[in-house]
N, C-alpha and C positions, 0 to 999 in steps of 0.2 A: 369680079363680077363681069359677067360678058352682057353686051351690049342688048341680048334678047332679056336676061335678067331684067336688066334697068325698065325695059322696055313695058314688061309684068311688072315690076312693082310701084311703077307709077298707075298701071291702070288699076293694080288691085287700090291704089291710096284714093286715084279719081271714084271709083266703083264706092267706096264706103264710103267718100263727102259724099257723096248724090242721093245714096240710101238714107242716110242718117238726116240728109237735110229732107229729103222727102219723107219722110216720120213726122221730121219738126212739122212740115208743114201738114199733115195731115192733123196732127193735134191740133195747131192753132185754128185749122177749119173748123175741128170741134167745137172749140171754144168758140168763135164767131158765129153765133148761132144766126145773127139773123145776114151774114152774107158782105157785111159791109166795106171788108178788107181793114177791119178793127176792134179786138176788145175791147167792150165795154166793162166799167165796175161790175155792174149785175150781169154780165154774163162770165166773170171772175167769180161773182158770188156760188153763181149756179155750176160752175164746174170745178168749182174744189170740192163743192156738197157732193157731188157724183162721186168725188176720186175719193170722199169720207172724211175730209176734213170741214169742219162747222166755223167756216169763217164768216162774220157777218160785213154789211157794208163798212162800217167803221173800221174793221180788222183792212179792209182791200185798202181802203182810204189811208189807212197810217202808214201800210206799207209803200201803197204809189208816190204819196211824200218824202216817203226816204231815198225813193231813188228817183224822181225829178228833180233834175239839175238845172234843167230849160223853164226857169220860171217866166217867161214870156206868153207860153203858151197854157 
């Protein structure tokens, strides 16, 4: 592999973290409906209903307990 190789295939790897993280982050704005720089439960509630799954708050709430580990906060 000659050193212009190398050169491409680090930008093609940089090129698709940046794309793919800019996706992520465009979804999460979705989800942040009202702009806060955080999901809320009910705005979890209201965009899985969008994506067609019928979660209700209770369904967000058991899941966010499973994976909160930081019980402090």
């Amino acid at each position: 592999m000659s050193i212009l190789d190398f050169f491409v295939n680090v930008f093609v790897y940089v090129f698709v973290i940046i794309f793919f993280f800019l996706e992520l982050l465009k979804i999460f704005k979705a989800f942040d409906e009202n702009g806060d720089g955080k999901v809320s439960k009910h705005e979890l509630v209201r965009a899985s209903k969008k994506m067609g799954v019928n979660n209700t708050l209770k369904d967000i709430e058991k899941v966010l307990r499973t994976m909160h580990t930081d019980r402090k906060h």
